[in-house]
C-alpha positions in Angstrom: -26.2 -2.9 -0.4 -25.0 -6.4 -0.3 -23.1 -7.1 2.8 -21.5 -10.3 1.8 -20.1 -9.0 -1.5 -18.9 -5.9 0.7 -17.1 -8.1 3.1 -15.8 -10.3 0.7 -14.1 -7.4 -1.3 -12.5 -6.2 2.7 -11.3 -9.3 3.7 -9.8 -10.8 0.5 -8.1 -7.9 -0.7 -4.4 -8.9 -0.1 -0.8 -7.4 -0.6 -0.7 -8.7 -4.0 2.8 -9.4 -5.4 3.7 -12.9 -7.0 0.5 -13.1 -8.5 1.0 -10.0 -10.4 0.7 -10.8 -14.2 3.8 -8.5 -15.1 2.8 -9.2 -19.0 -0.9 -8.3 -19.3 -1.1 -3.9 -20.0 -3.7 -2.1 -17.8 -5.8 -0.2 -18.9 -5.9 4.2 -19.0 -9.4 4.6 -18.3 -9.3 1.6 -15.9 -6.9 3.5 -13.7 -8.9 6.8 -14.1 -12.0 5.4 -12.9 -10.6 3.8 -10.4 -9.3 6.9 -9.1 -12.2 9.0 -9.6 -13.7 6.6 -7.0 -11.2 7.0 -4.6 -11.6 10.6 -4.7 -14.9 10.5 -2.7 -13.2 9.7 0.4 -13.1 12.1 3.0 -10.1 14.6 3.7 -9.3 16.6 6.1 -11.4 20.0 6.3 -12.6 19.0 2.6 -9.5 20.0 1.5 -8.8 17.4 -1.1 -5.1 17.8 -1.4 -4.4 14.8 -3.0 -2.5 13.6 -6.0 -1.9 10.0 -7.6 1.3 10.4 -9.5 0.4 7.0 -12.4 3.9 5.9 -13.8 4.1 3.8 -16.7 7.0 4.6 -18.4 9.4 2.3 -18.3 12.6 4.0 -17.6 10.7 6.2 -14.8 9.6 3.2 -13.3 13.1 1.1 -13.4 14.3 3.8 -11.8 12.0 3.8 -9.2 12.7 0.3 -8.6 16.1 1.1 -8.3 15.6 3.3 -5.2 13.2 0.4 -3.5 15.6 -2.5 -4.3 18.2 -0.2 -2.6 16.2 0.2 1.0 14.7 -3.9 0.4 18.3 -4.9 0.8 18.7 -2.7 3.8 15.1 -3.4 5.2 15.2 -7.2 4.4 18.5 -7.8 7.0 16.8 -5.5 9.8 14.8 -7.4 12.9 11.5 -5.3 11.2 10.9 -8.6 9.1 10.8 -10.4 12.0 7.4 -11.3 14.2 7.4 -8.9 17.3 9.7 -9.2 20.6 7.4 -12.0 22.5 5.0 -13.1 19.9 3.3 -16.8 20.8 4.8 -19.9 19.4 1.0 -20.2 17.9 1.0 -16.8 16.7 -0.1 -17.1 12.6 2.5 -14.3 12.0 5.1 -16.6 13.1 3.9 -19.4 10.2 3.3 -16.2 7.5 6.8 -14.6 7.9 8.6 -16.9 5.7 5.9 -16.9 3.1 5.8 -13.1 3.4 9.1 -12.5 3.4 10.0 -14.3 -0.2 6.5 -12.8 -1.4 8.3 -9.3 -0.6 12.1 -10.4 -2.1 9.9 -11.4 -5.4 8.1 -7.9 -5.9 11.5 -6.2 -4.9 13.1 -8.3 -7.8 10.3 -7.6 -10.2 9.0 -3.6 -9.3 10.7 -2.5 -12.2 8.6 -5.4 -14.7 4.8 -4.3 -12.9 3.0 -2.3 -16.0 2.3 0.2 -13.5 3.6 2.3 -10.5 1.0 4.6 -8.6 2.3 7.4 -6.0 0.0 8.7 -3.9 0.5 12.2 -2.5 -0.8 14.9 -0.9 0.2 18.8 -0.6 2.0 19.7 2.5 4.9 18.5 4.8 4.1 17.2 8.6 8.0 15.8 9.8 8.1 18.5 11.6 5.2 19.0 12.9 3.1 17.8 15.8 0.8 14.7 16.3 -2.2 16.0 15.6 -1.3 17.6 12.1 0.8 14.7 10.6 -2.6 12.5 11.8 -4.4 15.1 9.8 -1.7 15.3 6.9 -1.9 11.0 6.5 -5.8 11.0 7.5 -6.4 13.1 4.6 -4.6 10.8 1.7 -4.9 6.9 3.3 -8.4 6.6 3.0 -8.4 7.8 -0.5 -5.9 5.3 -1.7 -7.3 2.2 0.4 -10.2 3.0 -1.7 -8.4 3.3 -5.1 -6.5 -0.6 -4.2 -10.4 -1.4 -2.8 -11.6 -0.2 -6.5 -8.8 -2.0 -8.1 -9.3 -5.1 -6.3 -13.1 -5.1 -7.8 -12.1 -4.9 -11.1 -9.7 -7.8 -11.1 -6.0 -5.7 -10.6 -3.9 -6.6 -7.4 -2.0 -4.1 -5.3 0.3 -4.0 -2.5 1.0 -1.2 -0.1 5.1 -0.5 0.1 6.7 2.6 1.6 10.4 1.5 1.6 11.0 3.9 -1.3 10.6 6.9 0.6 13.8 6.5 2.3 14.6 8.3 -1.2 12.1 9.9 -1.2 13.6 13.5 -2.4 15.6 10.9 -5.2 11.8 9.6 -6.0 10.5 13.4 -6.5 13.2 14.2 -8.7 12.5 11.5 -10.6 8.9 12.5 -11.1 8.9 16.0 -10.7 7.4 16.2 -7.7 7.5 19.6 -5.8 9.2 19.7 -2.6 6.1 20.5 -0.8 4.6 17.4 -1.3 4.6 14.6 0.5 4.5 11.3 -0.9 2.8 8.5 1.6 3.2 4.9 -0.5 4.7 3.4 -3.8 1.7 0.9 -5.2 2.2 -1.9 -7.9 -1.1 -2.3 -10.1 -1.3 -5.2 -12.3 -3.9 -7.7 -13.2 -3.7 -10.9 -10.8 -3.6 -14.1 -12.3 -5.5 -17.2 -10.6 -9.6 -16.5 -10.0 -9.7 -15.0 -6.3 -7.9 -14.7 -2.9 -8.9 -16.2 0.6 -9.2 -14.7 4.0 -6.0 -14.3 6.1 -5.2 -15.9 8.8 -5.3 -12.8 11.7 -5.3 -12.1 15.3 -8.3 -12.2 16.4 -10.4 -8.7 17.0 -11.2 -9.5 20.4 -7.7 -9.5 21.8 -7.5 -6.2 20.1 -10.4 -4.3 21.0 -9.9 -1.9 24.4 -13.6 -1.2 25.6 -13.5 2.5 27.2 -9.8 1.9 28.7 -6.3 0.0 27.5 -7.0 -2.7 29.9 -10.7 -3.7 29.7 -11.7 -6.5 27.4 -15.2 -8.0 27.0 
């Protein structure tokens, strides 16, 4: 295996959204293969209960733009955009927010324009339920999809993980036909990205968030 085209592919894989080329088509098989990939990531007791709902028709997918332009207006005036309570003047999420938050006004502009809108779902409902099984519910359709964006990402397409949707997310099913015992977990734009390739962000660094054996011990 070779490591530095496996760790270029994990840390240049970005939330994708004005670089989308909203005018190129993608391909069918493209989308299928991609997904057959992601389906040999590991669920929960092997019980593979996932489903990627692929929209490209047009009205179905204005419509779901609809619902995520509707909780981006509400979501975009809430402190969430905002760096957390106490962050560092230095902090590189304090110099990304701006540039984040017009990246995320220009894909809640354009959803409705991206040739295609993925779902990803699995079978079962966790609200209700404890810790453990909703960490089992989401354990068992996350890793599938980070594989499917990872496969994308390979082959040239950008993604970017949004959720705002599924404040409507019964509207959403309706729209698609999804049964009530389903939960949908993400709403993902898939296009081709235009420009050659994506840099490295600028994080936190992993040693101020790795805990070795208890909360409060660092190396």
């Amino acid at each position: 295996m070779d490591l530095a085209t496996v760790d270029h592919l994990l840390t240049t894989t970005r939330a994708v959204r004005k670089r989308l080329d909203l005018e190129r088509p993608v391909e069918p098989e493209v989308l299928e293969r991609c997904i057959e990939i992601a389906l040999q990531a590991p669920s929960g007791s092997n019980r593979q209960g996932w489903h990627f709902v692929v929209v490209t028709d047009p009205a179905r997918r204005r419509a779901l733009a609809d619902l995520y332009r509707r909780s981006f207006r509400a979501y975009a005036t809430s402190n969430r955009t905002q760096p957390p309570p106490g962050t560092a003047t230095d902090d590189p999420r304090i110099a990304q927010a701006p540039r984040v938050r017009s990246s995320a006004t220009y894909l809640a502009e354009h959803m409705h324009e991206v040739p295609v809108l993925v779902i990803p779902c699995i079978e079962g409902r966790a609200e209700h339920a404890d810790v453990s099984t909703q960490a089992g519910l989401y354990g068992s359709i996350l890793p599938a999809t980070w594989s499917l964006m990872l496969a994308l990402r390979a082959r040239g397409l950008g993604t970017a993980w949004t959720t705002l949707h599924l404040v409507y997310e019964r509207e959403a099913a309706a729209i698609l036909g999804i049964p009530a015992s389903v939960t949908q977990v993400a709403l993902i734009p898939v296009a081709y990205f235009r420009g050659t390739d994506f840099r490295p962000a600028k994080r936190l660094p992993g040693r101020d968030r790795t805990h070795w054996n208890t909360w409060a011990a660092r190396r």
